[in-house]
VMD Tcl script that builds the backbone (N, CA, C; Angstrom):
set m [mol new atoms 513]
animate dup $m
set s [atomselect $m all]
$s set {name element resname resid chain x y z} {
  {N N UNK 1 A -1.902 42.642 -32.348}
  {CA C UNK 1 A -2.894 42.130 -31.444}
  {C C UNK 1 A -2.392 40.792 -30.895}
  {N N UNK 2 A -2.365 40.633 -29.455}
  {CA C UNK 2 A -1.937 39.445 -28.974}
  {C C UNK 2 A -3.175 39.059 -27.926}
  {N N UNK 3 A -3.580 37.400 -28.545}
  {CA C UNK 3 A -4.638 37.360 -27.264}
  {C C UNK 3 A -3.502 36.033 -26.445}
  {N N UNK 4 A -3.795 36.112 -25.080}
  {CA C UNK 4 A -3.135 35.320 -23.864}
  {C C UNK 4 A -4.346 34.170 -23.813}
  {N N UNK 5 A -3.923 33.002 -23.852}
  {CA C UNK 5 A -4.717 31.820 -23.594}
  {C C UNK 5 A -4.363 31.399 -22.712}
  {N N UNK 6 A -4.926 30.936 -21.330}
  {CA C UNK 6 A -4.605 30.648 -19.742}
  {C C UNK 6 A -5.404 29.328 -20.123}
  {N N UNK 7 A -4.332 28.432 -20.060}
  {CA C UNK 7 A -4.165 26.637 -20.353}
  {C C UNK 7 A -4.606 26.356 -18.595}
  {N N UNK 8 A -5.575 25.849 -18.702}
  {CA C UNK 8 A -6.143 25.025 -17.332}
  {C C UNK 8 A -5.246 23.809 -17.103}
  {N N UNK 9 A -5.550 23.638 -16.014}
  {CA C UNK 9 A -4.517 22.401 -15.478}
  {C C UNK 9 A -5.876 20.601 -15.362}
  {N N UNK 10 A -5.299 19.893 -16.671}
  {CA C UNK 10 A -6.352 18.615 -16.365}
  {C C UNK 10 A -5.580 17.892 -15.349}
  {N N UNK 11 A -6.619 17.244 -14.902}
  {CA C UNK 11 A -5.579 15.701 -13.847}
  {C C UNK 11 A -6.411 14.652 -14.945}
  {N N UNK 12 A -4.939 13.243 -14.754}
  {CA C UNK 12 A -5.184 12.095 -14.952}
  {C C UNK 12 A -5.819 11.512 -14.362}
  {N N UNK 13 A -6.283 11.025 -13.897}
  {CA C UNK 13 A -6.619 9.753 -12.268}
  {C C UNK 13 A -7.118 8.806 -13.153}
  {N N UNK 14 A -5.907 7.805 -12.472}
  {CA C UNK 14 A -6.243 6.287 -12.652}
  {C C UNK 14 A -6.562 5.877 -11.514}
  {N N UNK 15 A -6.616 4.505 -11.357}
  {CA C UNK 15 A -6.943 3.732 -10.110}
  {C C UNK 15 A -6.145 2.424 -9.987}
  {N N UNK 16 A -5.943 1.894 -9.248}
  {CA C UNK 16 A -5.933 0.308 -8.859}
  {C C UNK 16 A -6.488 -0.367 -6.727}
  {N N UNK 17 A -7.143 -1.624 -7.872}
  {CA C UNK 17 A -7.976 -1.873 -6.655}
  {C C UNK 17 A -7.866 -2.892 -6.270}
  {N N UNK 18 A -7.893 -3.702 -4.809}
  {CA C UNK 18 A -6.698 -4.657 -4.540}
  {C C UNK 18 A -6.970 -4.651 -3.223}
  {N N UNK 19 A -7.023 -6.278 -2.879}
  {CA C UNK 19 A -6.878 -6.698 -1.136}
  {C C UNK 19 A -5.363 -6.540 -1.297}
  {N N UNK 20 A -5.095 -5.858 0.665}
  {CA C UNK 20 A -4.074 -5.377 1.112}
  {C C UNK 20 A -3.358 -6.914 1.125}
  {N N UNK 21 A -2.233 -7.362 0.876}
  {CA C UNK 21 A -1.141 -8.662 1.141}
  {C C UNK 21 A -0.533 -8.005 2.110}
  {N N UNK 22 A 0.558 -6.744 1.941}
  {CA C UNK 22 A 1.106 -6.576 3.088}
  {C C UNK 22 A 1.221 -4.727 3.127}
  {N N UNK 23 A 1.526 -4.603 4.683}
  {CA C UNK 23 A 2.063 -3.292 4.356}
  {C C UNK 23 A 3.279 -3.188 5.640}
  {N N UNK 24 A 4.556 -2.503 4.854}
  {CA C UNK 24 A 5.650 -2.057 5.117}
  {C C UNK 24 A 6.107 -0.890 4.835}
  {N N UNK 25 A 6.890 -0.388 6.082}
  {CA C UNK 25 A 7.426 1.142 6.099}
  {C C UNK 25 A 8.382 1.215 5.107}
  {N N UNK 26 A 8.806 2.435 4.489}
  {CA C UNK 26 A 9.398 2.011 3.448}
  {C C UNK 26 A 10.783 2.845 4.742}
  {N N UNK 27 A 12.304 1.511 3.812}
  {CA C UNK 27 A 12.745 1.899 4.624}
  {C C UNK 27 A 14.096 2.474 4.080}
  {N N UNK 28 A 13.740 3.724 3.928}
  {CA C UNK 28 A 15.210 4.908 3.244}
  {C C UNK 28 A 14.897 6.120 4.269}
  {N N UNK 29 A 15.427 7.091 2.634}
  {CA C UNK 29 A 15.437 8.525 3.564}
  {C C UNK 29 A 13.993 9.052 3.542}
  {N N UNK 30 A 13.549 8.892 3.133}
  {CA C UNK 30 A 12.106 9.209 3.462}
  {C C UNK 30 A 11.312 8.307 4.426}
  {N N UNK 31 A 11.034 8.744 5.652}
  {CA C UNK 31 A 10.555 7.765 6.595}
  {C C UNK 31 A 9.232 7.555 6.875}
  {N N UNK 32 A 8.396 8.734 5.676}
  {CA C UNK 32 A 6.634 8.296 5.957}
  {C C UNK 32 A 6.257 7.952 5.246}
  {N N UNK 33 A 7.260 7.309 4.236}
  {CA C UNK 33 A 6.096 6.142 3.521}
  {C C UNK 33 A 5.743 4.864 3.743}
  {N N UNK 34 A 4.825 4.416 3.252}
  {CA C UNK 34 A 4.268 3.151 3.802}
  {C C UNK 34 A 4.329 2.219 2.236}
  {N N UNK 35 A 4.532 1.183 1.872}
  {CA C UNK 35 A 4.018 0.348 0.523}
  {C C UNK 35 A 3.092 -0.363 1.079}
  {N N UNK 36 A 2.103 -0.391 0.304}
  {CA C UNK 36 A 1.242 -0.958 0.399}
  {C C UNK 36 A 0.981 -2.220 -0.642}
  {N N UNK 37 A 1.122 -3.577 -0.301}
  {CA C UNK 37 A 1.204 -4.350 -1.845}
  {C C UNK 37 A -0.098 -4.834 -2.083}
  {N N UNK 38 A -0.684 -4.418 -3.037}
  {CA C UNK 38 A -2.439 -4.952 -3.077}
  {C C UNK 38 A -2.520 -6.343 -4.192}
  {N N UNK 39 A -3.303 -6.961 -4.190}
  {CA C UNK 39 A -2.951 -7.867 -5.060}
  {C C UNK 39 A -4.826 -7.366 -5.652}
  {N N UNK 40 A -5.089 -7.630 -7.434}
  {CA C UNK 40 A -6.617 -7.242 -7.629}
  {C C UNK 40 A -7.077 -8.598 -7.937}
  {N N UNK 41 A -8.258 -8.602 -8.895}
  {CA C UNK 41 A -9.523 -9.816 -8.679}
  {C C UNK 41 A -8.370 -10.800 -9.850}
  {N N UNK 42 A -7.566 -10.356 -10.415}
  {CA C UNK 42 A -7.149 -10.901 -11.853}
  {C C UNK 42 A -5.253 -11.604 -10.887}
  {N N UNK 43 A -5.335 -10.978 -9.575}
  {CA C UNK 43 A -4.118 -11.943 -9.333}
  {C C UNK 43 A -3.059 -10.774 -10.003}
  {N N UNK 44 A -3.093 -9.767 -10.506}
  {CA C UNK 44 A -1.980 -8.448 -10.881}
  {C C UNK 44 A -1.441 -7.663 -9.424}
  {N N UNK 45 A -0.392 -7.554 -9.084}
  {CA C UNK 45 A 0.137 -6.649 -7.974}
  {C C UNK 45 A 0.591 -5.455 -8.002}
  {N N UNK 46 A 0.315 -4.637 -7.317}
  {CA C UNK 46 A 1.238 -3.444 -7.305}
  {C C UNK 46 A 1.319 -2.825 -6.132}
  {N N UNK 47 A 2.093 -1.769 -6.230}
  {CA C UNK 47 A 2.671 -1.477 -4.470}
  {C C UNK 47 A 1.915 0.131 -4.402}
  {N N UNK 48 A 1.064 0.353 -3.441}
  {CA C UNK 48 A 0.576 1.779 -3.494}
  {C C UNK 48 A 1.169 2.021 -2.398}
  {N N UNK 49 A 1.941 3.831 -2.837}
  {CA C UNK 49 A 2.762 4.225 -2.055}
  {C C UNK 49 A 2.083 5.443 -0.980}
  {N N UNK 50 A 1.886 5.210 0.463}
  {CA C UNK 50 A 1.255 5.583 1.112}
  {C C UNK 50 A 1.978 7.140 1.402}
  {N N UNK 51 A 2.415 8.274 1.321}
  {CA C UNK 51 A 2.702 9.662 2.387}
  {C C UNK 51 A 2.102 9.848 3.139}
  {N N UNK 52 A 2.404 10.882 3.995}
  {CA C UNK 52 A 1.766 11.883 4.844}
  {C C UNK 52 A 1.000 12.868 4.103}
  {N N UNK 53 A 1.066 12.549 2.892}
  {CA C UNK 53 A 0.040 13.994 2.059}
  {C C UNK 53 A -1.199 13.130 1.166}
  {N N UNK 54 A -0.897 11.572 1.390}
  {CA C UNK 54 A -1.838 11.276 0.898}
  {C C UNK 54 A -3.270 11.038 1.623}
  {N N UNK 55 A -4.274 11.717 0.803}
  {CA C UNK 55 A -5.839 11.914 1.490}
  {C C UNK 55 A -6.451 10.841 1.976}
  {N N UNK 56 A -6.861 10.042 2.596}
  {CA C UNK 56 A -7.452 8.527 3.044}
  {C C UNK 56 A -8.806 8.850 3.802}
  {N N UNK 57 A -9.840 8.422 2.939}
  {CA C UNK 57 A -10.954 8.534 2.715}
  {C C UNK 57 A -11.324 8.350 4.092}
  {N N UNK 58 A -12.373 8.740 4.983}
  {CA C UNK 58 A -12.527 8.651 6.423}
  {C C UNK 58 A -11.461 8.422 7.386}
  {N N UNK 59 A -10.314 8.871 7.308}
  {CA C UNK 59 A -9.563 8.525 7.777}
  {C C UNK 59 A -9.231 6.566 8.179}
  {N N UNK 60 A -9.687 5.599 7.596}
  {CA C UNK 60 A -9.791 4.581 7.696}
  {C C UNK 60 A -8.846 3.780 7.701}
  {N N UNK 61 A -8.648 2.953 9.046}
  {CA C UNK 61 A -7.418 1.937 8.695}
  {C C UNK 61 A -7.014 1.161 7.606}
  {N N UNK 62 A -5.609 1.285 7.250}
  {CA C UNK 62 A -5.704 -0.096 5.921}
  {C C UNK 62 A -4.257 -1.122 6.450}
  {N N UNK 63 A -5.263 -2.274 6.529}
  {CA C UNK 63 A -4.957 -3.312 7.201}
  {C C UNK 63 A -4.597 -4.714 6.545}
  {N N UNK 64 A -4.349 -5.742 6.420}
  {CA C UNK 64 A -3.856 -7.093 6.028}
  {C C UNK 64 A -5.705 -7.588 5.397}
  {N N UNK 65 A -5.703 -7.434 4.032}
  {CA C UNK 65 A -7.085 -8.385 4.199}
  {C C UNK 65 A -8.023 -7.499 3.759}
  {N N UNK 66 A -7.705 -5.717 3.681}
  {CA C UNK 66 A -8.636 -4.571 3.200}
  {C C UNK 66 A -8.659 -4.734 2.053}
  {N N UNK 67 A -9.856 -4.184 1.517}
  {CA C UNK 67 A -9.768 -3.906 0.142}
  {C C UNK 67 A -10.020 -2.272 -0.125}
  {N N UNK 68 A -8.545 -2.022 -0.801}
  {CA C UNK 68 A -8.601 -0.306 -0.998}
  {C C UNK 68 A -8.298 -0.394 -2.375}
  {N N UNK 69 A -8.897 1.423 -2.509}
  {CA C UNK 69 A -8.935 1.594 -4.304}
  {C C UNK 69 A -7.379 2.865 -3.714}
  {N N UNK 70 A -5.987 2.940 -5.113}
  {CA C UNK 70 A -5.319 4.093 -4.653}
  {C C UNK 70 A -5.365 4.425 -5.918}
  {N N UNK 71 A -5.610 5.923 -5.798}
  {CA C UNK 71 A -5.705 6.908 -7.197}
  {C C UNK 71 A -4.944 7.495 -7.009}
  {N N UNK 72 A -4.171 7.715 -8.374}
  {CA C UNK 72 A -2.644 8.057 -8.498}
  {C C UNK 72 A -3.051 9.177 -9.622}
  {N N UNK 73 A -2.046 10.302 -9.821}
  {CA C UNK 73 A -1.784 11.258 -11.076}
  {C C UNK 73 A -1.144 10.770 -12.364}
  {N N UNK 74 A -1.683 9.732 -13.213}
  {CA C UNK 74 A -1.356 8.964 -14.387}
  {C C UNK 74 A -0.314 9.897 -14.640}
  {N N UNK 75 A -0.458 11.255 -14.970}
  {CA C UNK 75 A 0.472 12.642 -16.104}
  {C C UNK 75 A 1.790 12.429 -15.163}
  {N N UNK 76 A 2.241 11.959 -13.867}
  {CA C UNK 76 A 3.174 12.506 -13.122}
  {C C UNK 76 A 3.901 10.804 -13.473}
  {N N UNK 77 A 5.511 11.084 -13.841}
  {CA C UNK 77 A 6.691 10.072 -13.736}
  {C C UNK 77 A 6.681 9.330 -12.789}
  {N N UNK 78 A 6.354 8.147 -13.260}
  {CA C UNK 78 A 6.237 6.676 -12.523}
  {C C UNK 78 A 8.062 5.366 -12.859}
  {N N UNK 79 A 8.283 4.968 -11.998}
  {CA C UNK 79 A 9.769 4.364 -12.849}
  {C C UNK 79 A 8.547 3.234 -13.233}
  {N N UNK 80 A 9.473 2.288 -14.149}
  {CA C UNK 80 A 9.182 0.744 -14.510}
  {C C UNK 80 A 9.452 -0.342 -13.974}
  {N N UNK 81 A 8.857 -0.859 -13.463}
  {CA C UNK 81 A 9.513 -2.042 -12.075}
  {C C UNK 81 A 8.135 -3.338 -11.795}
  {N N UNK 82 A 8.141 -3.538 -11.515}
  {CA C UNK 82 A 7.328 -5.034 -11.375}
  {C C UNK 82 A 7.231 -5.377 -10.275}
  {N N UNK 83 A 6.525 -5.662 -9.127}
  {CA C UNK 83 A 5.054 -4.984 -9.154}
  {C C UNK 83 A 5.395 -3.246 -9.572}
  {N N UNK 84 A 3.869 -2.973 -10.287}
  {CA C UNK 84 A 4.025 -1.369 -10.760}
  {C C UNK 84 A 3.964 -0.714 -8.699}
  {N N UNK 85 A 4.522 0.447 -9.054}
  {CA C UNK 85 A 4.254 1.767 -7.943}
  {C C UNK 85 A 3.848 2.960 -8.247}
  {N N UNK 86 A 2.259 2.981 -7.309}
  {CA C UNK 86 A 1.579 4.043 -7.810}
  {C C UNK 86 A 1.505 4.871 -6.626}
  {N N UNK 87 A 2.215 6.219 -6.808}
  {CA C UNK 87 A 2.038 7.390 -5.819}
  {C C UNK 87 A 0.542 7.374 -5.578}
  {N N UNK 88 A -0.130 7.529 -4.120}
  {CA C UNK 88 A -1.351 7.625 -3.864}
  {C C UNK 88 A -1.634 9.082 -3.912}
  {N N UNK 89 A -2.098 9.464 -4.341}
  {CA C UNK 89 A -3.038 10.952 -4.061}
  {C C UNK 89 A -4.478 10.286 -3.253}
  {N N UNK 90 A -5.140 9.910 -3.259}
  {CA C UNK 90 A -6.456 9.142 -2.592}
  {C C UNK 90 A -6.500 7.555 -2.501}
  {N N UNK 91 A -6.839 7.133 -1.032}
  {CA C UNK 91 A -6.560 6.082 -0.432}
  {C C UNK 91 A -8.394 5.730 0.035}
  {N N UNK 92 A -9.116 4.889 -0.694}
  {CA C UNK 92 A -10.338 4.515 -0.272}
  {C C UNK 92 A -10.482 2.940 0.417}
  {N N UNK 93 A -10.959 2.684 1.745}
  {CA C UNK 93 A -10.743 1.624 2.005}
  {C C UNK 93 A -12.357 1.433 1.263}
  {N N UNK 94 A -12.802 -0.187 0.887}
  {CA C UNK 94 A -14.262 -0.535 0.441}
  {C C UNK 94 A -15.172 -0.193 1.203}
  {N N UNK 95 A -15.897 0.650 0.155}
  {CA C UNK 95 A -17.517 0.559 1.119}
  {C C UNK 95 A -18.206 0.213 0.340}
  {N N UNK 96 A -19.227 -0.923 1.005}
  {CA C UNK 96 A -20.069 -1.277 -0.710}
  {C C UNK 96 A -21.537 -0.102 -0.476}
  {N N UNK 97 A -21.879 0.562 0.124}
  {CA C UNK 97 A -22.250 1.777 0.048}
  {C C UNK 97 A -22.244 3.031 -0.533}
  {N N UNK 98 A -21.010 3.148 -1.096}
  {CA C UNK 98 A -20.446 4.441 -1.515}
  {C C UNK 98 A -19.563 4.365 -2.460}
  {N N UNK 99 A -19.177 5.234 -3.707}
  {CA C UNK 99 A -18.797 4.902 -4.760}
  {C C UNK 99 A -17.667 6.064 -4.605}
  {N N UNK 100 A -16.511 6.290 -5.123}
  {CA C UNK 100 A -15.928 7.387 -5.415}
  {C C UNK 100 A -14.832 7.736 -6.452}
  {N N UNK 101 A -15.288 9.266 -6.830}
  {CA C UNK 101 A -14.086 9.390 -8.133}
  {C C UNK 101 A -13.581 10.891 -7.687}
  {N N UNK 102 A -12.238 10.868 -8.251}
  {CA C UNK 102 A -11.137 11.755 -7.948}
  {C C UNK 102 A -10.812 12.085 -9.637}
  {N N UNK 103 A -10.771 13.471 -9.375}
  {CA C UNK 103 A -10.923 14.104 -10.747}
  {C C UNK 103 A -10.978 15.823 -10.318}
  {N N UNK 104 A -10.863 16.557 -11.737}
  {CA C UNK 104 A -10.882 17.658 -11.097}
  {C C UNK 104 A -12.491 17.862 -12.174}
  {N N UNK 105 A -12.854 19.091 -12.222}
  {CA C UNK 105 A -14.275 19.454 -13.184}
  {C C UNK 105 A -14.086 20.711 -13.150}
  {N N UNK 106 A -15.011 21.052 -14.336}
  {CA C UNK 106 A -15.143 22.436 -14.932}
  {C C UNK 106 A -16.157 23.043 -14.042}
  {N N UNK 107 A -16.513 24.580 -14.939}
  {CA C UNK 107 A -17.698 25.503 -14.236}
  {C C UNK 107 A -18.544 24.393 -14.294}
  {N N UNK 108 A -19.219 23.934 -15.401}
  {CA C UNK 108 A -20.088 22.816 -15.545}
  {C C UNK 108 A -20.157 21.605 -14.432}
  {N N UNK 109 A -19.588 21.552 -13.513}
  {CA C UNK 109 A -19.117 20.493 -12.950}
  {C C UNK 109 A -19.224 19.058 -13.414}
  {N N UNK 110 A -18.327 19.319 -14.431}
  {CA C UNK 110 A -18.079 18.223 -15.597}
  {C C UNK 110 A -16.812 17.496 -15.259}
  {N N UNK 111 A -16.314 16.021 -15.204}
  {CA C UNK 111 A -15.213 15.793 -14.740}
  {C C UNK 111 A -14.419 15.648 -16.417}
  {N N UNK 112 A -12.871 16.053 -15.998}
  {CA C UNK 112 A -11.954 16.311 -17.072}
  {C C UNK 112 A -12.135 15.185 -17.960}
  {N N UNK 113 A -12.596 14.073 -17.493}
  {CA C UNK 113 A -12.390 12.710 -18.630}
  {C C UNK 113 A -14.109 12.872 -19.278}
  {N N UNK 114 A -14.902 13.782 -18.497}
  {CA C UNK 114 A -16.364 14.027 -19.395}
  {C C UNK 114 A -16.977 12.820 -18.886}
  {N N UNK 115 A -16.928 12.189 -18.264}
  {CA C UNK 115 A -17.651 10.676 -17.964}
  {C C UNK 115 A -18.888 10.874 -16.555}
  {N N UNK 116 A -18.181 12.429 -16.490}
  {CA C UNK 116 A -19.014 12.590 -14.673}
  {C C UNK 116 A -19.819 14.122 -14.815}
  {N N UNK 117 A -20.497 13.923 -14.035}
  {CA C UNK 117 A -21.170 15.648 -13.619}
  {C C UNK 117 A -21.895 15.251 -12.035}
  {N N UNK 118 A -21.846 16.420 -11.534}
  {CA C UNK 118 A -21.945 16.236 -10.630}
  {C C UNK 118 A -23.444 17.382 -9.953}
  {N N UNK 119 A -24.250 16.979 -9.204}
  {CA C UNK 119 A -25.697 17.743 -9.344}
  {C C UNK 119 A -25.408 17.994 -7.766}
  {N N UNK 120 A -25.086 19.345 -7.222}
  {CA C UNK 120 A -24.984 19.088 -5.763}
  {C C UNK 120 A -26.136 19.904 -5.188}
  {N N UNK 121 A -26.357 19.399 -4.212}
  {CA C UNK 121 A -27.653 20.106 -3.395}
  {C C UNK 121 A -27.071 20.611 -1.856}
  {N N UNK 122 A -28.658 20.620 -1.439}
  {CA C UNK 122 A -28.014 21.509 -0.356}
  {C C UNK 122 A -27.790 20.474 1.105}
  {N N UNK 123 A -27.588 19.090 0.737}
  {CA C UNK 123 A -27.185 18.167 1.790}
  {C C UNK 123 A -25.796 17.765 1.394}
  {N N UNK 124 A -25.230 18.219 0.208}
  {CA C UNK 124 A -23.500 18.152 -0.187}
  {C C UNK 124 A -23.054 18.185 0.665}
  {N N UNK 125 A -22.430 17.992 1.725}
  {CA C UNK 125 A -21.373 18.239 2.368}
  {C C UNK 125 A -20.006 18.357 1.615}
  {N N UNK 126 A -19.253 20.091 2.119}
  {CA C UNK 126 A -18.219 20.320 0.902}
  {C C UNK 126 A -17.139 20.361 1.959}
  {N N UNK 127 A -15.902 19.934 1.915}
  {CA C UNK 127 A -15.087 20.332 2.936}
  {C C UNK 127 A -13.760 20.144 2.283}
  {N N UNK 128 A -13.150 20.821 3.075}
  {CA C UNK 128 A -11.109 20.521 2.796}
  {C C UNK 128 A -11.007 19.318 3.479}
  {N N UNK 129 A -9.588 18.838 2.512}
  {CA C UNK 129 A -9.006 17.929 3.453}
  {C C UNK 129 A -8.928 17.465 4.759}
  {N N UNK 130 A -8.821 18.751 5.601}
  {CA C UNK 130 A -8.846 18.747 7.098}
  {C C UNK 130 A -9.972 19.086 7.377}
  {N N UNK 131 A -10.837 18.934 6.846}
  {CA C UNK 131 A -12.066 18.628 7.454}
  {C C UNK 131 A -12.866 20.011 7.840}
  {N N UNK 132 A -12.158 20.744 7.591}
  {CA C UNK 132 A -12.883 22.500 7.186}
  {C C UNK 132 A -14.520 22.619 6.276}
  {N N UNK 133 A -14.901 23.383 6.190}
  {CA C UNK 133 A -15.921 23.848 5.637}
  {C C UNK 133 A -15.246 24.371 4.539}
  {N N UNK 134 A -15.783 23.924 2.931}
  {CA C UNK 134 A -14.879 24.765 1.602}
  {C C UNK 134 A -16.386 25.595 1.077}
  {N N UNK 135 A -16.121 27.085 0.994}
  {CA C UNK 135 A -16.877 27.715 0.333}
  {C C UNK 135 A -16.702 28.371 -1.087}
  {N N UNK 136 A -15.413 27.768 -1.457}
  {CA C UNK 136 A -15.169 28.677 -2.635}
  {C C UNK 136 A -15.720 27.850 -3.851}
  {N N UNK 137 A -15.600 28.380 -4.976}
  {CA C UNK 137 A -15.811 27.479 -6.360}
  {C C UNK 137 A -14.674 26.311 -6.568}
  {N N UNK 138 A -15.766 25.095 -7.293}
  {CA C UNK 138 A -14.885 23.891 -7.059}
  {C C UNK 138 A -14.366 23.518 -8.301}
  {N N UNK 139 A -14.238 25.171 -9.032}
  {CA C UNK 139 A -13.856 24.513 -10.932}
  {C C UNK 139 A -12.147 24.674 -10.820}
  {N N UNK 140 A -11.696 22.993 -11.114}
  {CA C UNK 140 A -10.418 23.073 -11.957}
  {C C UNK 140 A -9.293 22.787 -10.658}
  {N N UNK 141 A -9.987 22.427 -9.233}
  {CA C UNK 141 A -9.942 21.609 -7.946}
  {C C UNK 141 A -9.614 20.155 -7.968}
  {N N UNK 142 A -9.077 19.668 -7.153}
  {CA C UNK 142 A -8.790 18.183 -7.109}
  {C C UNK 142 A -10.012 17.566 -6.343}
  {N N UNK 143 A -10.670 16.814 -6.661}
  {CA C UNK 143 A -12.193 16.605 -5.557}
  {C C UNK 143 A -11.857 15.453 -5.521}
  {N N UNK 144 A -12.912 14.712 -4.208}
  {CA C UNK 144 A -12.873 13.723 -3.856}
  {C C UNK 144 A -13.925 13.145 -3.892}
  {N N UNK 145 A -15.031 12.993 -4.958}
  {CA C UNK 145 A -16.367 12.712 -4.599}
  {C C UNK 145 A -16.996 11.581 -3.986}
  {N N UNK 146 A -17.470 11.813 -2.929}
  {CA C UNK 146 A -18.506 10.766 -2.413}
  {C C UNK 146 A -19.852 10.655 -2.794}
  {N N UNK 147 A -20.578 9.643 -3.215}
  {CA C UNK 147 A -21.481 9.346 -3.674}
  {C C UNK 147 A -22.182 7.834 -3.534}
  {N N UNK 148 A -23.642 7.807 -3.798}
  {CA C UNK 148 A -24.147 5.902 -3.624}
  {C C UNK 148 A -23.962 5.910 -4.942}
  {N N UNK 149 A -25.311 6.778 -5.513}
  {CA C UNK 149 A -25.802 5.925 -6.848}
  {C C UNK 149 A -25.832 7.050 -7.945}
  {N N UNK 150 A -25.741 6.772 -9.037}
  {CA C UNK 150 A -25.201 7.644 -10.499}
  {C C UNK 150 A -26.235 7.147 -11.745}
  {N N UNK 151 A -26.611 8.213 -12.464}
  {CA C UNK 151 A -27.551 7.742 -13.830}
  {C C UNK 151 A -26.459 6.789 -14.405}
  {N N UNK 152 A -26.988 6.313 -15.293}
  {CA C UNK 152 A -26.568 5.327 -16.464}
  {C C UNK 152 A -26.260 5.919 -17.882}
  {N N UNK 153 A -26.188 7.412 -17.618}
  {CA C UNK 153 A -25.858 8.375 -19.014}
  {C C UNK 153 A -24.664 8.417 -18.703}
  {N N UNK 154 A -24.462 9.521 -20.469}
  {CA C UNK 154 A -23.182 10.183 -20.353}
  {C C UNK 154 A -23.202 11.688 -20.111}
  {N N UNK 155 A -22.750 12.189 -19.748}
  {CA C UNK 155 A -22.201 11.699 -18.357}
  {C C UNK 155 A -22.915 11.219 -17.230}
  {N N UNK 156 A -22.598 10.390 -16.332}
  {CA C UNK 156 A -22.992 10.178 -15.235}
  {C C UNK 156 A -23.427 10.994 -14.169}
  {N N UNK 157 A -24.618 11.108 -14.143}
  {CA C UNK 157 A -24.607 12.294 -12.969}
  {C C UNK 157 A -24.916 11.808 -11.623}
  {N N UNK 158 A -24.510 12.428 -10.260}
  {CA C UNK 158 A -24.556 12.052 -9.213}
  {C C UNK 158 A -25.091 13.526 -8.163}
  {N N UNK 159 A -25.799 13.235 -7.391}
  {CA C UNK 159 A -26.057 14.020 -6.448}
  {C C UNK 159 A -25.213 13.604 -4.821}
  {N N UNK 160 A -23.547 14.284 -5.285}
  {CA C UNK 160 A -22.612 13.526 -4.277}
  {C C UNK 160 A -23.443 13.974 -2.283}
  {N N UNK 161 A -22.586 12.910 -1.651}
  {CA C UNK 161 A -23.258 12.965 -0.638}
  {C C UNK 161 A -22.175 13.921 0.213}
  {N N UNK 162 A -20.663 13.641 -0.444}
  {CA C UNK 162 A -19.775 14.601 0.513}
  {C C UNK 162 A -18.587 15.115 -0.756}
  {N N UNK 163 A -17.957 15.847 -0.901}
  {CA C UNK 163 A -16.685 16.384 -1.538}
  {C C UNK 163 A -15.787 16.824 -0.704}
  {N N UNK 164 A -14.663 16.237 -1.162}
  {CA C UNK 164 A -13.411 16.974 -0.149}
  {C C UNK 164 A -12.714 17.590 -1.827}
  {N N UNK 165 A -11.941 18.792 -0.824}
  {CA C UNK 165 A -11.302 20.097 -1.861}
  {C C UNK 165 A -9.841 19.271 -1.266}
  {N N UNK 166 A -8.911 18.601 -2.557}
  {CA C UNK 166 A -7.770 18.377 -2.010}
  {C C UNK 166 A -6.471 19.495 -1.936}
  {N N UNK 167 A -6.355 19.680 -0.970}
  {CA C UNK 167 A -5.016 20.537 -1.118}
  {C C UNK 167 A -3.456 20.638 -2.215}
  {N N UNK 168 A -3.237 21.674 -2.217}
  {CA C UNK 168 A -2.205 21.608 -3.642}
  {C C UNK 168 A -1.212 20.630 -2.986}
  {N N UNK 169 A -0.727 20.499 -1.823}
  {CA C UNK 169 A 0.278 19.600 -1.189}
  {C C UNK 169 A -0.217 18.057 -1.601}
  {N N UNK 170 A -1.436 17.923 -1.835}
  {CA C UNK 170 A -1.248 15.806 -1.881}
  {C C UNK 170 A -0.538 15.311 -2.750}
  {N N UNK 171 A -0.194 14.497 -1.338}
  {CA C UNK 171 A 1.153 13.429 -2.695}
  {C C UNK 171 A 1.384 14.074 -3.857}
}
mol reanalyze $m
mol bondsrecalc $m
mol representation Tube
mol addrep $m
């Protein structure tokens, strides 16, 4: 008797959050990246590395003076270097309106670190990346949740206001 166990795929997501100091093209063989050097509230730097596959929340400029959050795949090989460099998978410029976490979740729509759930109704707005309409199930997906306000439990629950389905291509 052999039973097959189908190992789900968790994501990491960290964050770092940081007024923009500067941004420069990066300049090798890869010609669409951008560094982004953020400096955070504690005076720590690091360089978030902008692609063409990375998702940027309303499409929103990030400019000299922004304050953006970049969520990176903790599990994926980072070198060691000073300021750190964090591949962006999600690029949020500030809204003090709107809160957001990048994570994937179960059937439960439970996020992998258990800290989130998510209560969606029928004003969710669910969409792809490109801005499509997503109708399929969102278990074990890269999401992008938009949201104001969240209980004070564990988990946190939110009745998000928008979700984007990230494509297997980001960063």
């Amino acid at each position: 008797m052999s039973s097959e166990v189908k190992e789900e795929k968790q994501y990491n997501f960290k964050s770092f959050t940081g007024t923009v100091k500067t941004v420069t093209d990066f300049q090798g063989a890869k010609k669409d990246l951008k560094y982004v050097l953020v400096e955070d509230a504690e005076g720590r730097e690091a360089n978030i590395i902008v692609s063409k596959d990375t998702y940027i929340v309303n499409n929103e400029n990030i400019g000299v003076g922004s304050v953006i959050t970049g969520f990176y795949d903790a599990d994926k090989p980072m070198i060691m270097i000073y300021p750190p460099q964090y591949n962006a998978e999600v690029v949020a410029v500030f809204n003090k309106d709107q809160n957001i976490k990048v994570d994937s979740f179960d059937k439960n729509l439970i996020s992998s670190d258990k800290y989130f759930k998510l209560n969606i109704s029928n004003d969710t707005k669910i969409i792809t990346q490109d801005g499509k309409p997503f109708k399929g199930k969102l278990k074990n997906k890269k999401l992008v949740v938009i949201y104001s306000i969240s209980t004070k439990s564990i988990p946190a629950q939110a009745n998000p206001i928008q979700i984007i389905v990230l494509s297997k291509k980001s960063a």
